[in-house]
MARSE-133943 format. One line per 10 residues: number of its first residue (from 1); for each residue x, y, z of N, C-alpha, C, O. Coordinates in steps of 0.05 Angstrom, whole numbers, plus 5000, padded with zeros to 4 digits. Example, Ala and Ser with C-alpha at 12.3 -4.5 7.8 and 13.67 -1.06 7.14 Angstrom:
<torzas>
1 = 5264 4886 5156 5246 4910 5156 5264 4934 5156 5285 4934 5169  5257 4955 5142 5273 4979 5143 5258 5001 5157 5268 5023 5161
</torzas>
This chain:
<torzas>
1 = 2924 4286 2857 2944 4273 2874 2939 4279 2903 2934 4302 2910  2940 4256 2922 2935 4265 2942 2961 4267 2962 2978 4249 2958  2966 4280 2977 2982 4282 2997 2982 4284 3029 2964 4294 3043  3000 4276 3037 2998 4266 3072 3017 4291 3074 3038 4297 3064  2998 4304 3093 3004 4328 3112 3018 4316 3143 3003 4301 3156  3043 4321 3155 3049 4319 3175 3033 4329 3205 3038 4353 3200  3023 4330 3224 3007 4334 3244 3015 4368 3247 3000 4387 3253  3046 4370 3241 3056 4396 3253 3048 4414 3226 3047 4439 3229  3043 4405 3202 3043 4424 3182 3009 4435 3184 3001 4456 3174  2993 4419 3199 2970 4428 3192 2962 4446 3226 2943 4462 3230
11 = 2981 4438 3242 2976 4461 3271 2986 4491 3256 2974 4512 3257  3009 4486 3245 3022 4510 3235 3000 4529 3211 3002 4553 3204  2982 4510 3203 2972 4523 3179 2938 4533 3194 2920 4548 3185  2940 4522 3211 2910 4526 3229 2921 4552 3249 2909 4574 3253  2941 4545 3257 2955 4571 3278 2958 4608 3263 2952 4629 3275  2969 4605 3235 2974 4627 3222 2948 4622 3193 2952 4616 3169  2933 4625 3202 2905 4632 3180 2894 4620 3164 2878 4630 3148  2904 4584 3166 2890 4560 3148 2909 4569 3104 2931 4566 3094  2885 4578 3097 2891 4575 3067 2915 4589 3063 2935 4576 3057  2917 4615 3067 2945 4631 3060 2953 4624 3065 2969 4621 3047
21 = 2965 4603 3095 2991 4598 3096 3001 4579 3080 3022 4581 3067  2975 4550 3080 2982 4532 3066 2985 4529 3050 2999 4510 3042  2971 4547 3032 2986 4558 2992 3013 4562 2991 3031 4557 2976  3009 4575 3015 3046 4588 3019 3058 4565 3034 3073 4576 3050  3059 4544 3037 3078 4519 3045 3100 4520 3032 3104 4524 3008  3118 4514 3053 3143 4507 3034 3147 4482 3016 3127 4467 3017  3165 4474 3002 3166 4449 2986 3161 4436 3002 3138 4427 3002  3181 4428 3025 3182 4405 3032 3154 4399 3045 3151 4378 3058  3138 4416 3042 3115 4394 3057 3097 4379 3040 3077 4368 3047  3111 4380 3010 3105 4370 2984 3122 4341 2978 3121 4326 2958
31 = 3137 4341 3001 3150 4317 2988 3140 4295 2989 3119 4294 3001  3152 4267 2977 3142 4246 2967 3141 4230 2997 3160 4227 3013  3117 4222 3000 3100 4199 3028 3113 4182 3025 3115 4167 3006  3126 4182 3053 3149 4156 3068 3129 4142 3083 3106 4149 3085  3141 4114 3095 3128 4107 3112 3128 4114 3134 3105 4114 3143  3145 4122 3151 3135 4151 3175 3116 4159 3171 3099 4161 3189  3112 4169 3142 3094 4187 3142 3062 4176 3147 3044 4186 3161  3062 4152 3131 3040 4147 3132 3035 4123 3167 3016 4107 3172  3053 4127 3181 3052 4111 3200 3042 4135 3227 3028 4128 3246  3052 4162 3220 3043 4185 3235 3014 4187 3241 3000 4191 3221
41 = 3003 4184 3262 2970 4176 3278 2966 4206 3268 2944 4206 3256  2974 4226 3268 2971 4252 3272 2970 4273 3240 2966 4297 3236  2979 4246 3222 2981 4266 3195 2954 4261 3170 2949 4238 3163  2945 4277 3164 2922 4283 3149 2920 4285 3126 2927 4307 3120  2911 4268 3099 2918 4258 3073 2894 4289 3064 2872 4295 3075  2903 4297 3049 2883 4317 3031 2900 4320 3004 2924 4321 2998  2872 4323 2991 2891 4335 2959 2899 4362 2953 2904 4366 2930  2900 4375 2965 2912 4403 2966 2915 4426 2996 2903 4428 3017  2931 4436 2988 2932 4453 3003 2909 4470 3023 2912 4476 3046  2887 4475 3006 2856 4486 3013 2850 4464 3023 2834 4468 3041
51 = 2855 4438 3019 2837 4418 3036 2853 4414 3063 2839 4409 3083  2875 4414 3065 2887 4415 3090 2887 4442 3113 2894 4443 3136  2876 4462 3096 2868 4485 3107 2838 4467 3128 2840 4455 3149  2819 4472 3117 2793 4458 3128 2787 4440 3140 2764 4435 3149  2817 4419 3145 2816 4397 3157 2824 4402 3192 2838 4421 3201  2812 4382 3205 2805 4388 3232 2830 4372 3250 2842 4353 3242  2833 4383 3272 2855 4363 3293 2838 4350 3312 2814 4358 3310  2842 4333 3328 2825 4328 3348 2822 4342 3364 2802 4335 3377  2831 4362 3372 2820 4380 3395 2813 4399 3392 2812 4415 3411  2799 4408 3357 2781 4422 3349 2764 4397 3354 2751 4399 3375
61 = 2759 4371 3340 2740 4365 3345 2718 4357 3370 2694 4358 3368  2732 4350 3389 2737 4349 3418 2720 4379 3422 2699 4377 3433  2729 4404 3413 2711 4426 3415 2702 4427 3406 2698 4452 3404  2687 4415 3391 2658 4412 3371 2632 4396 3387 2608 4391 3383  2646 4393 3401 2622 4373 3426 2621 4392 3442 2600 4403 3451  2643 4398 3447 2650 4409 3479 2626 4441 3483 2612 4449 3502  2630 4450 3459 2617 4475 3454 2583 4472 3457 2567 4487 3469  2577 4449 3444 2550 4439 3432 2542 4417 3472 2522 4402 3474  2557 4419 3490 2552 4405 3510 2522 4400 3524 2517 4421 3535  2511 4391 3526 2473 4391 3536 2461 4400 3510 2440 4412 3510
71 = 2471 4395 3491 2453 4402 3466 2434 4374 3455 2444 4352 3453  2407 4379 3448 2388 4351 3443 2395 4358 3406 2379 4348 3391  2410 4371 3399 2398 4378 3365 2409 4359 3356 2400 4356 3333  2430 4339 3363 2434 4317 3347 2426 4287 3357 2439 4266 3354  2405 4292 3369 2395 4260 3376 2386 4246 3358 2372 4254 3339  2396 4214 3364 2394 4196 3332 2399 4209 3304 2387 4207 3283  2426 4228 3315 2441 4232 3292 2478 4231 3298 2497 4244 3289  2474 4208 3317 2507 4210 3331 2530 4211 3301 2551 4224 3302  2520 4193 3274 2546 4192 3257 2551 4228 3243 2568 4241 3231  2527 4233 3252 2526 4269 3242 2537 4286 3253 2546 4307 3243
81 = 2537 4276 3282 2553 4296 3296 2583 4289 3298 2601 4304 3305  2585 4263 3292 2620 4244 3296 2627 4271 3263 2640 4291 3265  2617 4265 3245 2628 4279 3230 2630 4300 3219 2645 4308 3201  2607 4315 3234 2619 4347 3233 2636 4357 3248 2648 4378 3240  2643 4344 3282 2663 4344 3288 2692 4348 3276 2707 4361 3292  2698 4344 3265 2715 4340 3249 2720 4344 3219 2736 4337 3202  2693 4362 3220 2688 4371 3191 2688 4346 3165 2688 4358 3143  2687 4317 3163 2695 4303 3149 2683 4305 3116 2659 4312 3116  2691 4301 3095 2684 4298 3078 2670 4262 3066 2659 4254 3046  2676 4254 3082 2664 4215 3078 2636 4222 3100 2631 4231 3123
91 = 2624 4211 3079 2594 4213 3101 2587 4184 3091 2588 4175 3068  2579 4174 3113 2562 4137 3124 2536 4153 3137 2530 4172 3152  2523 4131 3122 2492 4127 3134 2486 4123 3162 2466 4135 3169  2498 4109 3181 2500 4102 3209 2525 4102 3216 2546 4106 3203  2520 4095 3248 2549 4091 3251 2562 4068 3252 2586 4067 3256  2543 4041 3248 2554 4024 3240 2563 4013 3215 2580 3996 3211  2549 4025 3199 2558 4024 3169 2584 4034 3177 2599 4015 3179  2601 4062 3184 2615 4080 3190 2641 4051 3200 2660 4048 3184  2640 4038 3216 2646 4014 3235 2653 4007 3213 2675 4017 3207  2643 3992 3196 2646 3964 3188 2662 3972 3151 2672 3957 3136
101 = 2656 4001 3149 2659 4012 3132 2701 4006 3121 2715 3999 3141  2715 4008 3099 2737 4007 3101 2749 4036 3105 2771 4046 3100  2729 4045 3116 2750 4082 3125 2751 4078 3147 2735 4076 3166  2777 4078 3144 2803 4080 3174 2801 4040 3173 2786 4024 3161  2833 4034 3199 2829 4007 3207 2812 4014 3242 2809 4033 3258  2804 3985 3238 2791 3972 3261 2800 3969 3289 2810 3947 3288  2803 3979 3313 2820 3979 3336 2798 3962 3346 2776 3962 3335  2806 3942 3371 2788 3930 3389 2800 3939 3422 2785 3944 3441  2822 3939 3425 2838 3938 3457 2851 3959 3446 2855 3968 3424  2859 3967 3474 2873 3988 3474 2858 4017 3485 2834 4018 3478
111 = 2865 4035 3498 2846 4058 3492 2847 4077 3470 2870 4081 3462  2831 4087 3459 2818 4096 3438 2839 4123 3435 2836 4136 3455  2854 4133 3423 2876 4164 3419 2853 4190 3431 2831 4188 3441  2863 4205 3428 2845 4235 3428 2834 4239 3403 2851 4244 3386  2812 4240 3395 2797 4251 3366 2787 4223 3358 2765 4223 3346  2800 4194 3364 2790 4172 3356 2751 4169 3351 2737 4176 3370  2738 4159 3326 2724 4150 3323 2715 4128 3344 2729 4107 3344  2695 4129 3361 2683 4106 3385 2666 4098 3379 2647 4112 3373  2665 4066 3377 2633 4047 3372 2622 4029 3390 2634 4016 3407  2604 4029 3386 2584 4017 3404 2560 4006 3383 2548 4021 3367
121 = 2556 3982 3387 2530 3956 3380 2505 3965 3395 2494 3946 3407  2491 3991 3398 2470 3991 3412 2438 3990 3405 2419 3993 3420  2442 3983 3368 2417 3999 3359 2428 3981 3327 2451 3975 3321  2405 3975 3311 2416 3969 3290 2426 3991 3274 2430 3982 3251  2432 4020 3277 2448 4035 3270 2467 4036 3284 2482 4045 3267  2484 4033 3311 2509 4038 3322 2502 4057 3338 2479 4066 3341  2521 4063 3347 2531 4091 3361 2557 4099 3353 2569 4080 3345  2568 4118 3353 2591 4131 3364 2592 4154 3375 2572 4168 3378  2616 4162 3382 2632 4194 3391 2653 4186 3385 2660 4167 3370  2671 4211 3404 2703 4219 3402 2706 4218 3416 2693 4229 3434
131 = 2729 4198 3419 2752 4194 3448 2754 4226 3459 2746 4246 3449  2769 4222 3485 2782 4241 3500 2805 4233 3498 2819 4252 3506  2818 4216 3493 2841 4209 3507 2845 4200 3518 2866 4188 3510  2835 4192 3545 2830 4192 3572 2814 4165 3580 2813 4158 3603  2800 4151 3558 2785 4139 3573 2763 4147 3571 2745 4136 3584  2758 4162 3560 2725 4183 3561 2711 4178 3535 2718 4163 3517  2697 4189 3536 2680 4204 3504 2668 4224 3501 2663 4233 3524  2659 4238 3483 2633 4260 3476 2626 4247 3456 2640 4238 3438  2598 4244 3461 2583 4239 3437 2553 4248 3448 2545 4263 3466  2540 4232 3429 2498 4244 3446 2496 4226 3457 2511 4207 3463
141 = 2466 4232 3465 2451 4212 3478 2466 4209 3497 2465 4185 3501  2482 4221 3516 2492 4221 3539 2471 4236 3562 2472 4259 3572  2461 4224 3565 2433 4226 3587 2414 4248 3568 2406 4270 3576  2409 4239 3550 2398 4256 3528 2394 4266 3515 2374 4267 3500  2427 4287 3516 2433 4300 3496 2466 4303 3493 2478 4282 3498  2482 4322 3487 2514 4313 3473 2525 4322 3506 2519 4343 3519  2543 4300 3513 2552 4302 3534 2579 4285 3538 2587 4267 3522  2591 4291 3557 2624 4281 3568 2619 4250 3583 2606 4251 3604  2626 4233 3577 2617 4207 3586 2654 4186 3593 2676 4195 3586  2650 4167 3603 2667 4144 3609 2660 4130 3586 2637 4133 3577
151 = 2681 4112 3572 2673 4097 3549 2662 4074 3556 2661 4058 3538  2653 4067 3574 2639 4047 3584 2607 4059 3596 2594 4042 3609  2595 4084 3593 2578 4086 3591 2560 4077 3578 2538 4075 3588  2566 4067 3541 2547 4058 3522 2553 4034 3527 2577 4030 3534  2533 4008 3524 2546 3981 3526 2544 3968 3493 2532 3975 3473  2564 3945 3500 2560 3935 3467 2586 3948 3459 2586 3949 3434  2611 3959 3471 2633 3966 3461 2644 3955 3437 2656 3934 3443  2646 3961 3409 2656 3945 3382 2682 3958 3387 2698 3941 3395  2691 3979 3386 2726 3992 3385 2731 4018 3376 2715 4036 3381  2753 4021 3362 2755 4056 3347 2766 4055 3323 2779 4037 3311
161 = 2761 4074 3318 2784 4079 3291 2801 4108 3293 2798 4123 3312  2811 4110 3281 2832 4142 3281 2811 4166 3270 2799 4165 3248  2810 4185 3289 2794 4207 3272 2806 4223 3256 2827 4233 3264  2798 4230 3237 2800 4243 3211 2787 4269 3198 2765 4276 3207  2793 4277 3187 2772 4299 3162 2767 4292 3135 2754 4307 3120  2780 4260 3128 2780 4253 3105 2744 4244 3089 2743 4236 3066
</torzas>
């Protein structure tokens, strides 16, 4: 059975030591998925407790670039680095497969959340990174290697999706 983790249950379980705490959850973070719940940008579907332990926020993933910044080790491997970012368990072959794929919905307008999945038409594999928030991105191939960019640096903009660990 799977269950939707609230945004705050999984800061709380990342803040005080990931697995112990989250074994030790109280009920209610067992209760039955409302639509709030699943309408929450911020809450994280895993099937257990240990998986919501290992699951990432965006501003771990956001520091998964940030750390790795001028690094060439993932060139023409941008969907590899979108998803270790974020530790994800769904692995796509590109990142347009990733795009076109039914994991997550499809954004076109709008700017992209913080942790959001970013695409770009540049290559018959795609591109992506991770929003900033802001208007920005991290991803590679930012003058070569993983770097802090404007989302209008890659051209061929396709849209986003919600980032995840799923």
């Amino acid at each position: 059975m799977r269950t939707i983790y609230p945004a705050a249950t999984l800061a709380a379980a990342l803040l005080f030591g990931g697995a112990s705490v989250a074994s030790a959850a109280p009920a209610d973070v067992y209760a039955e998925v409302t639509a709030a719940d699943i309408a929450d940008p911020g809450a994280v579907i895993v099937d257990s407790p240990a998986a919501l332990a290992a699951a990432r926020t965006a501003a771990q993933a956001i520091a998964w670039y940030s750390s790795r910044n001028g690094s060439t080790a993932y060139q023409g491997y941008c969907e590899k680095a979108a998803r270790l970012s974020w530790n994800r368990t769904t692995h796509h072959a590109s990142a347009i497969e990733h795009w076109r794929s039914s994991d997550g919905a499809r954004h076109t307008t709008g700017t992209p959340p913080r942790g959001a999945f970013v695409f770009w038409n540049i290559s018959a594999y795609g591109h992506v990174g991770i929003a900033d928030g802001s208007g920005g991105v991290w991803a590679t191939s930012v003058n070569g290697a993983i770097g802090h960019a404007r989302q209008g640096y890659f051209a061929n903009y396709l849209g986003w999706k919600p980032g995840n660990s799923n």
